[in-house]
C-alpha positions as CSV (number, residue, x, y, z in Angstrom):
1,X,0.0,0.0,0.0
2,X,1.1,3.6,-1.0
3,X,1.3,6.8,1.6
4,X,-1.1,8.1,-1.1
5,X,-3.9,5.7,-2.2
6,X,-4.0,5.4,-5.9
7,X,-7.6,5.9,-8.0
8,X,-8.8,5.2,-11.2
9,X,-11.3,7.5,-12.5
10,X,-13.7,6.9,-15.2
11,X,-17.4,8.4,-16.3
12,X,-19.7,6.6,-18.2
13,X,-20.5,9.5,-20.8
14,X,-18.2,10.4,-24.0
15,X,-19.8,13.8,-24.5
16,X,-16.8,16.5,-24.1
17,X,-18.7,18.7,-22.2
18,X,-20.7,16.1,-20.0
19,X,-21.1,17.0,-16.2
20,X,-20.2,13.4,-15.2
21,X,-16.6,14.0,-17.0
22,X,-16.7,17.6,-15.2
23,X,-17.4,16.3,-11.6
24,X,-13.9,13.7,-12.0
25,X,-12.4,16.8,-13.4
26,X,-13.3,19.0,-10.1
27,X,-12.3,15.8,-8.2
28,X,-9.0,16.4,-9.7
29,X,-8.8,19.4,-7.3
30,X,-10.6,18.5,-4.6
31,X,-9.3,15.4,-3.8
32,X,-7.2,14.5,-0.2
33,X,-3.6,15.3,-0.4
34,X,-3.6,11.4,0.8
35,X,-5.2,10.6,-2.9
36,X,-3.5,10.0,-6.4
37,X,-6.4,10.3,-9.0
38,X,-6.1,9.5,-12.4
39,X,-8.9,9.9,-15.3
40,X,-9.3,7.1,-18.2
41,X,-11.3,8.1,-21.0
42,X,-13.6,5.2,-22.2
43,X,-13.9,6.4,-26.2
44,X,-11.8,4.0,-26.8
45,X,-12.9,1.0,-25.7
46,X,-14.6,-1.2,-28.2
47,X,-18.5,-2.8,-28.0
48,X,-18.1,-6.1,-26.4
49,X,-17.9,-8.9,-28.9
50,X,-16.6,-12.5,-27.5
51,X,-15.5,-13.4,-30.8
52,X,-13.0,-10.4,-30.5
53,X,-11.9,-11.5,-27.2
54,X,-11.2,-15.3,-28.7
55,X,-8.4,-13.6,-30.5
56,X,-6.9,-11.3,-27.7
57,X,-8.0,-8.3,-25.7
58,X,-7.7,-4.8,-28.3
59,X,-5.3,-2.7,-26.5
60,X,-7.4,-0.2,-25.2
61,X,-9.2,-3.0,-23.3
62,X,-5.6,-4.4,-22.1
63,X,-4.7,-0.8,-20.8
64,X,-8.0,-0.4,-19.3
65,X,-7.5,-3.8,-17.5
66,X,-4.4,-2.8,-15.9
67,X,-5.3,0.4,-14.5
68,X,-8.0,-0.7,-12.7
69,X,-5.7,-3.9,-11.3
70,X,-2.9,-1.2,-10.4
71,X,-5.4,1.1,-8.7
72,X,-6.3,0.8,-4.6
73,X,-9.8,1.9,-5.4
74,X,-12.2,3.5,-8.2
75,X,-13.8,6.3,-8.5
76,X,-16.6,6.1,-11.6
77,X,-19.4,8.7,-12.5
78,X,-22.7,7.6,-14.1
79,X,-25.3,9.6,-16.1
80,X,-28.8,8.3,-15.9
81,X,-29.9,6.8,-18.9
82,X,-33.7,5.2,-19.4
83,X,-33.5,4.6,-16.1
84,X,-30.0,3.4,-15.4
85,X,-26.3,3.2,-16.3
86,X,-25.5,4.1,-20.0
87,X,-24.3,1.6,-22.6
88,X,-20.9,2.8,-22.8
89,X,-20.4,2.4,-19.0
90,X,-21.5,-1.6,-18.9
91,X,-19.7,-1.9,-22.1
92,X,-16.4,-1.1,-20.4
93,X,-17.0,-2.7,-17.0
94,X,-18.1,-6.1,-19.1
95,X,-14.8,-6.0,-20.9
96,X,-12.6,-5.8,-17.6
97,X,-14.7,-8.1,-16.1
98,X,-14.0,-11.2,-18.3
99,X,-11.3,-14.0,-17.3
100,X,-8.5,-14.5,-16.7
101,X,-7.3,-11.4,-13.6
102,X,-10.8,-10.2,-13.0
103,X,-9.7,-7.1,-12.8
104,X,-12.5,-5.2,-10.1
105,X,-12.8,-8.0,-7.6
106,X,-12.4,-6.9,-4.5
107,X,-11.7,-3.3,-5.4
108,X,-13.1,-0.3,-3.2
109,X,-14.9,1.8,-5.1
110,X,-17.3,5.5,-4.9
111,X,-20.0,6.3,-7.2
112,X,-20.5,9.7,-8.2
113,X,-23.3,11.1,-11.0
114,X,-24.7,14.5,-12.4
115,X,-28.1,15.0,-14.1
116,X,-29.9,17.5,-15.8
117,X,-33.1,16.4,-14.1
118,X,-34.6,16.4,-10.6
119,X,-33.6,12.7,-9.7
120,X,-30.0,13.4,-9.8
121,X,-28.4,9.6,-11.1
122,X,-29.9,7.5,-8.3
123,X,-31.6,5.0,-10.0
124,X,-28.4,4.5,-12.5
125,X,-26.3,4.4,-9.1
126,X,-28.4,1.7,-7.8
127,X,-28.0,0.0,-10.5
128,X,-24.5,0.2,-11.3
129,X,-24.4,-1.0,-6.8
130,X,-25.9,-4.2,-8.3
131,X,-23.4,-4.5,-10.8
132,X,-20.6,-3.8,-8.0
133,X,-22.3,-7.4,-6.7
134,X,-21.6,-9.6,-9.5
135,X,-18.1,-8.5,-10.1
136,X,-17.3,-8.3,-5.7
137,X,-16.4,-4.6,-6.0
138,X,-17.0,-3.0,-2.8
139,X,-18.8,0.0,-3.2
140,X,-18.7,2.9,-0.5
141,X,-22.1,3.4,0.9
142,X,-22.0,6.8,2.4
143,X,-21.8,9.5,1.9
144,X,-24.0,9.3,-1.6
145,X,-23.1,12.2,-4.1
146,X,-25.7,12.5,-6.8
147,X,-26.3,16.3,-8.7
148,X,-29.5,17.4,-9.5
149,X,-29.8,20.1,-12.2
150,X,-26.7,19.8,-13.6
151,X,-26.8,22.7,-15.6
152,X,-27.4,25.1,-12.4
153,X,-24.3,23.6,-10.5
154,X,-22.0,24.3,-13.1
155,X,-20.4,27.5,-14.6
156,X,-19.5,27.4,-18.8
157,X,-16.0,25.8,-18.2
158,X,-17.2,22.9,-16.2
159,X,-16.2,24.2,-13.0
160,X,-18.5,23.3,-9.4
161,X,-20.2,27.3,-8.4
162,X,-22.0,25.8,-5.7
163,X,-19.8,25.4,-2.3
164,X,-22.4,22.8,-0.8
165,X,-21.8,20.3,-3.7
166,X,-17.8,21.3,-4.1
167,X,-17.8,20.4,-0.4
168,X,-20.2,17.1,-0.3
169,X,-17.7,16.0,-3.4
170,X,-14.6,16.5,-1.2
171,X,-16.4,15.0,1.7
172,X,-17.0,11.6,-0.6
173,X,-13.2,11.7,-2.1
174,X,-12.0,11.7,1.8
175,X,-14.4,9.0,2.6
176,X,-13.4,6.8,-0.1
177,X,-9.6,7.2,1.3
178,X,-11.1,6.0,4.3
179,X,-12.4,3.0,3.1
180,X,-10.0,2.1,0.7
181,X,-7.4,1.8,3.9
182,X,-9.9,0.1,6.2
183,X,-10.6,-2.6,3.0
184,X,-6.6,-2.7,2.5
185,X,-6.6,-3.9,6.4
186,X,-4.6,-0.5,6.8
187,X,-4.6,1.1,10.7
188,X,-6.1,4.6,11.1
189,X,-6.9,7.4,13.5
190,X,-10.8,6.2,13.8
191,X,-11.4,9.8,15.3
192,X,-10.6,11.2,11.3
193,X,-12.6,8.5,9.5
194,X,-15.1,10.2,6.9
195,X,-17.4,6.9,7.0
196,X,-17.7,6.4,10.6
């Protein structure tokens, strides 16, 4: 285990201006000092074909892989699509999933999500929770982070206006230290524990 823990960020949206690739991007800066975050773009990662995989995982797939064995914990945001988690975020999660190295078992890991509408991205989140199941990631329970009104919460360039929210965010990214050390079996101060 590193003095810093090291995360894997990724959002379920492609769209270059999507609010779920903003809030990782505010993450960036609001993490812990006691956090390494790093972003992965999903654009390239291919549809899911098994056929493709009888000849050899496409690189982006490999790369994808290995960042999330090499991470302590994962950090993903979700849209809300129809309902539930888009395409391109199962897509992705399906791919590192497959044998051999499953590569999310046992990994700690925070949702996050941003919505134009009232609901925020709960129902995706519960969903994607139900995912975390089948492939034994362990998903931090509290606090929950989930925008509603996307478009009121941030400014033109992507950036978080609203303190509240800029402050629930960093109170998530320090509770997902938190848990990441108590999965890793790693002794802390329980007095400065974000998830107690």
């Amino acid at each position: 285990m590193h003095n810093k823990i090291k995360v894997l960020g990724f959002s379920g949206s492609l769209r270059k201006k999507s609010y779920n690739g903003a809030l990782l991007k505010n993450a960036l800066y609001l993490k812990p000092d006691n956090m390494e975050l790093e972003i992965f773009d999903l654009l390239s990662i291919p549809l899911y074909n098994d056929d493709i995989r009888d000849l050899g995982y496409p690189k982006p797939v490999i790369i994808f892989r290995e960042k999330i064995a090499n991470a302590d914990a994962l950090l993903i945001a979700t849209p809300e699509y129809n309902y539930s988690v888009p395409g391109v975020l199962k897509n992705a999660i399906d791919w590192a999933s497959r044998p051999p190295d499953q590569s999310f078992d046992s990994k700690p890991v925070a949702i996050i999500g941003a919505s134009g509408g009232i609901s925020g991205t709960i129902r995706a989140q519960t969903h994607l929770r139900d995912i975390c199941v089948c492939v034994n990631m362990i998903p931090l329970n509290k606090p929950q982070f989930y925008i509603q009104k996307a478009k009121e919460q941030f400014d033109a360039e992507g950036n978080l206006i609203n303190e509240a929210v800029r402050s629930q965010l960093k109170k998530l990214l320090s509770a997902l230290v938190d848990w990441t050390y108590l999965i890793k079996g790693i002794p802390q101060n329980t007095e400065n524990l974000s998830i107690v």
